[in-house]
C-alpha positions in Angstrom: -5.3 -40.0 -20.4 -3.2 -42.4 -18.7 -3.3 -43.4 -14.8 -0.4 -40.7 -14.3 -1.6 -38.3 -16.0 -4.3 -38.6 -13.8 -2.6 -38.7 -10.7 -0.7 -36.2 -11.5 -4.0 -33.6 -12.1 -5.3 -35.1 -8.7 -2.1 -34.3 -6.8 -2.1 -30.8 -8.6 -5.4 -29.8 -7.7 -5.4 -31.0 -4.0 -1.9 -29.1 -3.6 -3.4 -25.8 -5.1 -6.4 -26.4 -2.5 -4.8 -27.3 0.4 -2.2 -23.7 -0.9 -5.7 -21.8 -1.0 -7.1 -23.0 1.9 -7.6 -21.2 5.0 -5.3 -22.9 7.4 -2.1 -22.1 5.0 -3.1 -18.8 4.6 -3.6 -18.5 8.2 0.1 -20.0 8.8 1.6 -17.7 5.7 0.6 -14.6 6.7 0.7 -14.8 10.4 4.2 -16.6 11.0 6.0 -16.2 7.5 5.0 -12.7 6.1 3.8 -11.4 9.7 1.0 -9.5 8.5 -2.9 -9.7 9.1 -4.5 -12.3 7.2 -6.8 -10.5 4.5 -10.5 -10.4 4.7 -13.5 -8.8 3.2 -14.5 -5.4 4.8 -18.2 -4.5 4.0 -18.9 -1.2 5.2 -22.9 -0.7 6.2 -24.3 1.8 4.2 -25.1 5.1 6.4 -28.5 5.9 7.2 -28.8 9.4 7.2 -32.1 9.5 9.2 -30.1 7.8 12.2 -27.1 10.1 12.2 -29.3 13.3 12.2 -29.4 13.3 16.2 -27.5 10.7 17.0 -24.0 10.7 18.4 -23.3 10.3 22.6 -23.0 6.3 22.2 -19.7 6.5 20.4 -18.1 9.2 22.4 -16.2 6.8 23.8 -15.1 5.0 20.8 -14.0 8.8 18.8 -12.0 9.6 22.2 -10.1 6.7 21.9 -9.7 7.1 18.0 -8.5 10.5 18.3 -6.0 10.4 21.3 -4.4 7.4 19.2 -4.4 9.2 16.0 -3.4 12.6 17.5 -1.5 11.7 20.3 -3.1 14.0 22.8 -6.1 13.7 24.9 -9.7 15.0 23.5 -11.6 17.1 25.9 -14.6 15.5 27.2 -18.4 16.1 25.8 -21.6 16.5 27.8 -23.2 13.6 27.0 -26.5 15.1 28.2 -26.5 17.3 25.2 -29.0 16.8 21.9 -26.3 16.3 18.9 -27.5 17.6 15.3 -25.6 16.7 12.3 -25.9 19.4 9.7 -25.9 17.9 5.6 -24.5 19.8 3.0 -26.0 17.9 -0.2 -24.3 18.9 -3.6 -24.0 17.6 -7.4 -21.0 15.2 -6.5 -21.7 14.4 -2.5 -23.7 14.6 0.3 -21.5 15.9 3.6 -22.7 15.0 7.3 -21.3 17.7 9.6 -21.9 16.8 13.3 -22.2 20.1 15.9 -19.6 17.5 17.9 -16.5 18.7 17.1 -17.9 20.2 13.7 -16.8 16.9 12.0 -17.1 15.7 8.8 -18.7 12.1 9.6 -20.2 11.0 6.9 -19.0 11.7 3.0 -21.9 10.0 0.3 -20.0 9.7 -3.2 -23.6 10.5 -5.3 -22.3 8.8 -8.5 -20.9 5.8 -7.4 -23.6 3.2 -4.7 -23.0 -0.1 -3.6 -25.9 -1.9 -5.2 -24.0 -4.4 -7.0 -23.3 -5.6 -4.2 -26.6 -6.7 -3.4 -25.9 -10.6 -4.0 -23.4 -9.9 -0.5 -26.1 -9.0 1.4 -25.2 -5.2 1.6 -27.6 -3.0 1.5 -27.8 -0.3 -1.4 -27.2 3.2 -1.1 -24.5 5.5 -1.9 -20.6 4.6 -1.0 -19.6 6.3 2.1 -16.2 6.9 2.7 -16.7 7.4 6.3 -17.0 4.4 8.5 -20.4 4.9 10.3 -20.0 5.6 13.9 -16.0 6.5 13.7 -14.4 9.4 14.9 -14.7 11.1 11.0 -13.0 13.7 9.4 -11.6 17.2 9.5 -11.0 17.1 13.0 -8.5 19.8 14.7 -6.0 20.4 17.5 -4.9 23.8 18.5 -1.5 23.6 20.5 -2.1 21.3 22.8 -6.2 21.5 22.9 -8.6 18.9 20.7 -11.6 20.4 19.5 -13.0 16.9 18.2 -16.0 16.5 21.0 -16.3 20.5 21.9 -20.2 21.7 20.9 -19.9 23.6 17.7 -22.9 26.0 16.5 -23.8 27.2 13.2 -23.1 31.1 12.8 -26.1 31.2 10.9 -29.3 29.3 11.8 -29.7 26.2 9.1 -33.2 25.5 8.6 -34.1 22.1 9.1 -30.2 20.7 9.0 -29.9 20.8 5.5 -28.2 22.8 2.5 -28.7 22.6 -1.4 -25.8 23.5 -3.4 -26.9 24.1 -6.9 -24.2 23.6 -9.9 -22.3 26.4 -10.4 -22.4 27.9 -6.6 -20.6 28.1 -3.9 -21.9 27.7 -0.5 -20.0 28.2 2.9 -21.0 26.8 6.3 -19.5 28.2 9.3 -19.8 26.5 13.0 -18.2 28.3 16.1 -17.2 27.2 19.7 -15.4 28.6 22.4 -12.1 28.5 23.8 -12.1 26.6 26.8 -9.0 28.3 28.3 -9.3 32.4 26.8 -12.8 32.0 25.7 -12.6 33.2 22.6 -14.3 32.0 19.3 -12.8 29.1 17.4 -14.6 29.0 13.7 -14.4 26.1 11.5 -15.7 27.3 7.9 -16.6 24.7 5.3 -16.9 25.3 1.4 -18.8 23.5 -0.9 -19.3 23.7 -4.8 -22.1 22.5 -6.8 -20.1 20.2 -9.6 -16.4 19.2 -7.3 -15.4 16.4 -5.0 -13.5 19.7 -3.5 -14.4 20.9 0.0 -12.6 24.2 1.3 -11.8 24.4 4.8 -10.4 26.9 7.5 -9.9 27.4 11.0 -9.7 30.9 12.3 -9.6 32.2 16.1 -7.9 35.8 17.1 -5.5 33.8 19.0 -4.5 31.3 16.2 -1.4 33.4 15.2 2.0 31.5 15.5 -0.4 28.4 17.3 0.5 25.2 15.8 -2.5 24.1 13.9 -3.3 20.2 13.4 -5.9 19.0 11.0 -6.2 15.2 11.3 -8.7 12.5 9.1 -8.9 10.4 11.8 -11.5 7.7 10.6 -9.0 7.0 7.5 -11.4 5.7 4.7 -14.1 2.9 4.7 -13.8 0.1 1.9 -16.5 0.0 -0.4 -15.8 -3.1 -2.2 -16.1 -6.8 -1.7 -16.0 -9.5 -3.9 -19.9 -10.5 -5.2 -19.0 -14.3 -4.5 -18.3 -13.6 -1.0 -14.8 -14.5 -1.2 -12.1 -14.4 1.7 -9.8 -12.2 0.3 -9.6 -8.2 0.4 -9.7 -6.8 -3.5 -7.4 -4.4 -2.5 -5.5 -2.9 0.7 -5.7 1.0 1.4 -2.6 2.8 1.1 -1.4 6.1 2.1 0.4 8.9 0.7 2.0 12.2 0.8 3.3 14.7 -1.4 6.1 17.6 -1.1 4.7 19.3 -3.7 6.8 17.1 -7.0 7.5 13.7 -5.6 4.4 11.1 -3.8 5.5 8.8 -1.5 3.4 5.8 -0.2 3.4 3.9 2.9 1.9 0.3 3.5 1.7 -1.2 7.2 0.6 -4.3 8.6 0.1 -3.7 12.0 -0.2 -0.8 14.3 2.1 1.8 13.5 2.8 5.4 13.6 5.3 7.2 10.7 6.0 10.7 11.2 7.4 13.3 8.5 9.0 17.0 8.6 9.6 19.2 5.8 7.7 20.8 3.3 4.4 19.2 2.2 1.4 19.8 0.3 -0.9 17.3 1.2 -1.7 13.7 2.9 -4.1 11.4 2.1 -5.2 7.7 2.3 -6.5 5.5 -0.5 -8.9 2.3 -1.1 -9.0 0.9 -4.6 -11.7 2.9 -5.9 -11.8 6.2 -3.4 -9.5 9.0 -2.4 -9.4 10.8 1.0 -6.8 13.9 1.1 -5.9 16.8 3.2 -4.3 19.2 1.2 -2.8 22.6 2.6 -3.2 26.1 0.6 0.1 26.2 -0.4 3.2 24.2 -0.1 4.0 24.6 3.6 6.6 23.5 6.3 4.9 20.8 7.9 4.5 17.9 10.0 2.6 14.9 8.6 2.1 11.7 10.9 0.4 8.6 8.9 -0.8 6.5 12.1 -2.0 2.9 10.8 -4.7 1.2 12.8 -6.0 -2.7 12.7 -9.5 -2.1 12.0 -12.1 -5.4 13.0 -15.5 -3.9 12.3 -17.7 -5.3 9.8 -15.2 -7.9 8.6 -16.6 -11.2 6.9 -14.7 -14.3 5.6 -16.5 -16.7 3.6 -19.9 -15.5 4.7 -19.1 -15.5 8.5 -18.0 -12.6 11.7 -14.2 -13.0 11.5 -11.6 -11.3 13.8 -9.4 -11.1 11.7 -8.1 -7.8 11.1 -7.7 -5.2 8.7 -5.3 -2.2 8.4 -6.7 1.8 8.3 -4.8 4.9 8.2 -5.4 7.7 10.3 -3.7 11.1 9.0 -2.9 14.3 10.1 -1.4 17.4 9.1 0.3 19.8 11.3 1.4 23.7 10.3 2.4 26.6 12.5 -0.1 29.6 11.7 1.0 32.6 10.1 -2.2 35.1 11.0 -5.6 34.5 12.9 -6.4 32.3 9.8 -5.5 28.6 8.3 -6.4 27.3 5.4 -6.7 23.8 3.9 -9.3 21.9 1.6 -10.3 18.2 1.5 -10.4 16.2 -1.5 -13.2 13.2 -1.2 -14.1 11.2 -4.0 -13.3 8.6 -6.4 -9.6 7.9 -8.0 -10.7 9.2 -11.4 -7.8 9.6 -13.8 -9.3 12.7 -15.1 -10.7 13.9 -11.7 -7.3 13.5 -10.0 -5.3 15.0 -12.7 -7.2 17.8 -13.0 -5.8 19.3 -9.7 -2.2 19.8 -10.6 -1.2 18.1 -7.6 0.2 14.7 -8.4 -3.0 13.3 -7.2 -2.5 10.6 -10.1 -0.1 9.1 -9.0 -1.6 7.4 -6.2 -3.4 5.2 -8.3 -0.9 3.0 -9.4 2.1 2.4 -6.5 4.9 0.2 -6.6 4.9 -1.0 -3.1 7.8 -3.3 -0.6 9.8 -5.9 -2.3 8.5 -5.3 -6.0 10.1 -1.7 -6.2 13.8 -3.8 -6.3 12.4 -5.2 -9.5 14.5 -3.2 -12.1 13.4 0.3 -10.3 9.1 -0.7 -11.4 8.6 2.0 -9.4 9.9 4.5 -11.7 8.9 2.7 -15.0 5.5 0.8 -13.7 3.6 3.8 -12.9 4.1 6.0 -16.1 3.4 3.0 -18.1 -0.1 2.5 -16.1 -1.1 6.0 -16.5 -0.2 6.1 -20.3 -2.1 3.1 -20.8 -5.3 4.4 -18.7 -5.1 7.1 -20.6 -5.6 5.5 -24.1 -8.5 3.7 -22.9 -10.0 6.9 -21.5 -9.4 8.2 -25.6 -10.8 5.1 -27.0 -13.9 5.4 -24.7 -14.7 9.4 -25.8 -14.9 7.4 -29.5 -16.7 4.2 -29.1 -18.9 5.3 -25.7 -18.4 1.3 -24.5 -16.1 0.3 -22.5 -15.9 -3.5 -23.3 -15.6 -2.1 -27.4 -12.4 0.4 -25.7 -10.6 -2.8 -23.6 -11.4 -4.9 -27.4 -9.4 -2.1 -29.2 -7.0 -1.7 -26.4 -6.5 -5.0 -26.7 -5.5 -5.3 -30.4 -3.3 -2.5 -30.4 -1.5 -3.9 -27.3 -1.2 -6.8 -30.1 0.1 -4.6 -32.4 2.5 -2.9 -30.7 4.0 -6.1 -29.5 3.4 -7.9 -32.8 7.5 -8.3 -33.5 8.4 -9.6 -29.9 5.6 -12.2 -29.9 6.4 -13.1 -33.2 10.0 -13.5 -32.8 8.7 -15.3 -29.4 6.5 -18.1 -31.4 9.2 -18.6 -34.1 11.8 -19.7 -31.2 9.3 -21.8 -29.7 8.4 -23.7 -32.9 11.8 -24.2 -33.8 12.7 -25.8 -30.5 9.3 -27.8 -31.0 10.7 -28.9 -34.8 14.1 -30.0 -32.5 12.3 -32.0 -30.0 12.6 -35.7 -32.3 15.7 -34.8 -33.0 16.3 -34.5 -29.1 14.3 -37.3 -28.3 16.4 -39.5 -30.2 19.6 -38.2 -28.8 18.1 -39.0 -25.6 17.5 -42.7 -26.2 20.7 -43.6 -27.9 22.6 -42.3 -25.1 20.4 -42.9 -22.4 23.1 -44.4 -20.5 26.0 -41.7 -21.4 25.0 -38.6 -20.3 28.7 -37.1 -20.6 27.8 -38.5 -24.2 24.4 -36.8 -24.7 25.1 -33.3 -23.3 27.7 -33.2 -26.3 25.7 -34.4 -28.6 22.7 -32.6 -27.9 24.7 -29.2 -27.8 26.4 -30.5 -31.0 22.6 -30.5 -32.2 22.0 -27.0 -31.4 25.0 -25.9 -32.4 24.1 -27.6 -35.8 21.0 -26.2 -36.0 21.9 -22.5 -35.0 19.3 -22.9 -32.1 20.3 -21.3 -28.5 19.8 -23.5 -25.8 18.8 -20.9 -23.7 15.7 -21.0 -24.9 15.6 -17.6 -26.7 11.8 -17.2 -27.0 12.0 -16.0 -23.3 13.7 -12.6 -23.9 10.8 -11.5 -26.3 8.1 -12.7 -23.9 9.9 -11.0 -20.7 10.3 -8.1 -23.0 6.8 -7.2 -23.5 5.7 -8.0 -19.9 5.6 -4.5 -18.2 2.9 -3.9 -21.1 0.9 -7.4 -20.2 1.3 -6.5 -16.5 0.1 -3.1 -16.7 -2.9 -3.4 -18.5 -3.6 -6.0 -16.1 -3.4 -3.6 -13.1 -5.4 -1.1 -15.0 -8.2 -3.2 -16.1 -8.0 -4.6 -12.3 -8.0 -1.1 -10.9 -10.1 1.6 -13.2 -12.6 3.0 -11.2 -14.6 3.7 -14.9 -15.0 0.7 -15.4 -17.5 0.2 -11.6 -20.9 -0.2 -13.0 -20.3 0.0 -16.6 -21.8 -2.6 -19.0 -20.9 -3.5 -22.5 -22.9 -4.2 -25.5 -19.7 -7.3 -26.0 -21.4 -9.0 -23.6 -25.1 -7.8 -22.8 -25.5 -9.7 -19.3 -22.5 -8.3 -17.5 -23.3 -4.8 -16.2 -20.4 -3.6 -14.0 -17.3 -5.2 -15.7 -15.3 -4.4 -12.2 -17.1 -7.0 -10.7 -16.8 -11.1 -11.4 -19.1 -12.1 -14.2 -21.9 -14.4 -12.9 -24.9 -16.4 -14.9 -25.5 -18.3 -12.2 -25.1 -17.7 -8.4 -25.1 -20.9 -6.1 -23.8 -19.1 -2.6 -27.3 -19.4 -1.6 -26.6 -23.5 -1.9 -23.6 -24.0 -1.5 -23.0 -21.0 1.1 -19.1 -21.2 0.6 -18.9 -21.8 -2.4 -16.9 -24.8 -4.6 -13.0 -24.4 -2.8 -10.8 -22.1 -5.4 -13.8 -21.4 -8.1 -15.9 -19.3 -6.2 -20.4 -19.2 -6.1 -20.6 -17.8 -9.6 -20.8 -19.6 -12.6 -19.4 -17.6 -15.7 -18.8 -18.0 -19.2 -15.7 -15.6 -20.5 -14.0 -17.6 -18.2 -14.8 -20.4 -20.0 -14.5 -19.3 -23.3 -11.0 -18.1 -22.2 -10.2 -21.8 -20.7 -11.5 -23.2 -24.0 -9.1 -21.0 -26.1 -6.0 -21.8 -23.7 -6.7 -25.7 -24.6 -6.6 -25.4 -28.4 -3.6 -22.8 -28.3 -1.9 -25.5 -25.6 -3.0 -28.4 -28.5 -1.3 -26.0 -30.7 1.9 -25.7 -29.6 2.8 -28.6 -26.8 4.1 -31.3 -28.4 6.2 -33.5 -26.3 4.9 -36.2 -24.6 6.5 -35.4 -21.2 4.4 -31.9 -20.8 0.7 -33.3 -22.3 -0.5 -33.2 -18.9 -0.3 -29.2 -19.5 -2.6 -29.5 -22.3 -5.3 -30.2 -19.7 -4.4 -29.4 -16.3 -3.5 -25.1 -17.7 -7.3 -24.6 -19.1 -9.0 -25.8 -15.7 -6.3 -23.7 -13.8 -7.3 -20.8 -15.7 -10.8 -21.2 -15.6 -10.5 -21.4 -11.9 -8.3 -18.6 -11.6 -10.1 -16.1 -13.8 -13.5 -17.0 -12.2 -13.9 -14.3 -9.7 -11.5 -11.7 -11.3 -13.5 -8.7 -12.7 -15.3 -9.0 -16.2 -13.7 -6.4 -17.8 -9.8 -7.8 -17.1 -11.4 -11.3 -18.0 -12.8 -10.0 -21.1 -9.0 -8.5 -21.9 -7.6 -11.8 -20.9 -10.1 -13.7 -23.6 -9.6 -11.3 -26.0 -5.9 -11.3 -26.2 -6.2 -15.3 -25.7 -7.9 -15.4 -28.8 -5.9 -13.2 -31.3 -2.7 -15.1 -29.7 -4.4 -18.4 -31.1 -4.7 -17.0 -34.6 -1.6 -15.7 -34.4 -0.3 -19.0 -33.5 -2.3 -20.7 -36.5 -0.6 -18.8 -39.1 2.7 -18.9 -37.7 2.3 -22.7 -37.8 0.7 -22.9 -40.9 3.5 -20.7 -42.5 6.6 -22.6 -40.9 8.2 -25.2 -42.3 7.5 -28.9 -41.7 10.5 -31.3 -40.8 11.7 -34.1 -43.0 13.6 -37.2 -42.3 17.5 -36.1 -42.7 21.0 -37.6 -41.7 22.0 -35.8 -38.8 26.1 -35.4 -37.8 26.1 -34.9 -34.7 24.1 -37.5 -33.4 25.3 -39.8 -35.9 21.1 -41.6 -36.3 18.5 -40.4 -38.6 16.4 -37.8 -37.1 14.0 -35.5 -38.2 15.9 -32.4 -40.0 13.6 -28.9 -40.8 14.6 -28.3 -44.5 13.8 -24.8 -45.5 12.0 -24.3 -49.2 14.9 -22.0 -50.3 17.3 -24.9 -49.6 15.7 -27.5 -51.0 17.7 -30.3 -52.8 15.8 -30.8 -56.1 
């Protein structure tokens, strides 16, 4: 490697650090996008020991939450009284119901904890999709009056605070208050099966007919992932969404902001990038939606320290005018499982895979991406009900990805070689008329007229061809909540391939880690950066791009090192079959021969074909 060649990989690598570090991104996202800079959230794990009584400290704080989500004042609490919070524990959750407001405040997802994220210092437990401490869920306005801090008791005395639900039942808690201005009852009735994510929900006072009715989800939805190296960056930013029953629209903010919709809806909801918060009405109603979104700071960390750097939640509400003394509704809660999602008939799906700001000018990806992404999800779900790995379904996804985009890469690889066979030929041009370059743009397009070869560069069509397919397995591998704590038997010593493969962990030395790689040392990453260089070796020839040969296998190493194991493994996977493919494409082609050449008028390199042959 020449001194240049090293230069230039020095002046590449400080340029992608300095692009990485934290003062550009600062700059970028605060005066050029205007949006928040991204951080990791790490939401504490609830305690439900400390919630059981718990409650007049944060008041304050649900008041606040609630007139800004709502847009109407919450009537004051005593704070003198004793606060229970009532769990409902079934197969799928465990629901914390405080008698404050009769609010959903904390929402345990039984199947899915956050001990694999035990190397950030969080502390395990079950993902809870309630920020501890926040203002919660299934919180209601009648008219003009909040019931979100009024004392709500149980109609029926619940021993000890706590109810079973065993698979296959249904259970229904019911919590009363009065009416601060006629005194009558207000109930709020909560329904809970044994084996669903699904909790039913009603509100029902003899005065609620023709009242307007407002259920909000105030607290929005807590983020249950960070990156295991301790990363700055956010692995993925909640969205929200609403539904008129056929269509799901999605809205993204970056700052504090307050959208407001009329017209017939179904439901509204909020979404992290494993978990799902809805509320859904009993039928497709005329209705008033407000998605309110609110810069959250609590319990952010960047690279390891307290940041103030800010985050962005969604509070939601939905508002109907009551037909009868009775309104119905139900919440969904729980993970963004294909299968789970679709099983409602509701177009829950499709919030798994939006097609957000400027990318949905991108030849209309939001009405092609999505479909793709669910059709491609879907055939690793099938592969997985055969082979009962995941890492074996992502190795056969990945060869019939190959498969089905066999001819375009093929076609791809044979423009590429041919314009690799050219490159003497154009190198020669180059140095004869070096000092004519009226002269050597005719004689080089002479050449490619000569040789039938567009100078376009045709190999690009194929490769932009099969993109969309590239891309969304990508985002699918990047965004399955299936694959959250599942291991392969492909390689024995990952065991959640959503999460960065890691050996070795260093952020106990080095506590920020080495700049762009990360605190984990992995090895698909490496195999993967080893395959790049030998297909690079394979397929780079001219002199001017050698640098490439090098510099793309360290960029990809670096690159890869903290992206989940199972989109790595992909990655590697479809690295390697490209490099065989590569082989016998090259070992099949043609090899040049020393022929006159026309149009340049010197003797250059000419690719003579076996069927053309002079004997």
């Amino acid at each position: 490697m020449n001194r240049n060649t090293l230069f230039a990989i020095v002046l590449i690598f400080a340029t992608v650090a300095f692009f990485s570090g934290n003062t550009w991104q600062k700059f970028y996202y605060n005066n050029i996008l205007h949006e928040p800079l991204p951080a990791t959230y790490v939401a504490k794990a609830p305690n439900a020991a400390d919630q059981g009584t718990g409650g007049q400290a944060t008041m304050q704080q649900n008041a606040a939450i609630e007139e800004k989500a709502t847009g109407m004042p919450a009537a004051a609490a005593a704070v003198s009284l004793k606060i229970d919070t009532i769990w409902v524990e079934t197969d799928k959750i465990i629901a914390g119901i405080s008698e404050q407001g009769a609010r959903i405040i904390s929402l345990q997802i039984k199947d899915y904890n956050i001990s694999h994220l035990s190397k950030a210092k969080v502390a395990g437990g079950y993902v809870d999709l309630i920020q501890e401490n926040s203002a919660g869920g299934a919180a209601l306005t009648i008219n003009n009056t909040s019931y979100n801090d009024a004392m709500f008791y149980p109609e029926v005395a619940v021993p000890g605070n706590r109810i079973e639900v065993s698979k296959g039942s249904l259970v229904t808690l019911s919590l009363v208050t009065h009416d601060p201005v006629s005194g009558g009852e207000v109930k709020k009735r909560f329904s809970f099966g044994g084996d669903d994510y699904k909790i039913g929900f009603s509100v029902a006072s003899a005065q609620l007919n023709n009242s307007k009715v407002t259920v909000s989800w105030p607290a929005g939805i807590a983020e249950s992932e960070m990156l295991s190296s301790g990363r700055s960056s956010q692995s993925e930013e909640r969205v929200a969404h609403f539904c008129d029953g056929a269509d799901v629209e999605h809205v993204k903010s970056n700052k504090d902001a307050k959208e407001d919709h009329s017209g017939f809806y179904k439901w509204v909801g909020v979404s992290s990038k494993y978990f799902f918060e809805a509320i859904v009405a009993d039928t497709l109603r005329d209705a008033d939606i407000a998605i309110i979104s609110i810069e959250d700071t609590n319990h952010l960390i960047i690279n390891g320290k307290k940041s103030n750097a800010k985050l962005v939640n969604y509070a939601i509400s939905y508002q109907m005018t009551a037909q009868g003394n009775e309104a119905s509704f139900w919440f969904y809660g729980g993970p963004s499982r294909y299968l789970d999602l679709k099983k409602y008939g509701l177009q829950f799906q499709k919030i798994m895979f939006p097609v957000l700001g400027w990318t949905k000018i991108f030849f209309w990806a939001d009405k092609w991406f999505p479909p793709i992404a669910e059709f491609i999800l879907w055939v690793l779900l099938i592969l997985f009900k055969v082979t009962k790995d995941y890492g074996v379904s992502i190795l056969l996804l990945t060869l019939l990805s190959r498969v089905v985009t066999y001819p375009l890469t093929q076609s791809s690889m044979k423009s590429m070689n041919r314009m690799k066979d050219l490159q003497p030929k154009i190198n020669a041009i180059r140095e004869k008329f070096k000092s004519n370059p009226a002269k050597l743009n005719e004689a080089t397009m002479a050449l490619y007229k000569a040789e039938g070869v567009n100078p376009l560069n045709p190999g690009c069509l194929p490769m932009f061809l099969q993109m969309p397919i590239f891309l969304a397995l990508f985002v699918v591998l990047r965004k399955a909540i299936e694959l959250r704590g599942a291991g392969t038997v492909l390689i024995p010593w990952v065991h959640d391939l959503s999460q960065p493969e890691s050996v070795f962990y260093f952020g106990n030395i080095i506590p920020n880690g080495i700049p762009m790689y990360g605190s984990n040392i992995a090895i698909i990453p490496l195999v993967m950066a080893i395959l790049t260089y030998f297909q690079n070796k394979m397929t780079i020839k001219d002199p001017n791009q050698k640098m490439m040969i090098y510099f793309m296998p360290i960029f990809m190493l670096v690159l890869f090192n903290n992206f989940a194991s199972g989109l790595v493994l992909y990655w590697t996977l479809s690295s390697g079959l490209g490099l065989v493919q590569q082989y016998f494409m090259n070992k099949s082609s043609p090899q040049p021969v020393v022929a006159q050449t026309k149009a340049s008028g010197a003797t250059l390199p000419r690719l003579e074909r076996p069927s053309t042959r002079r004997k």
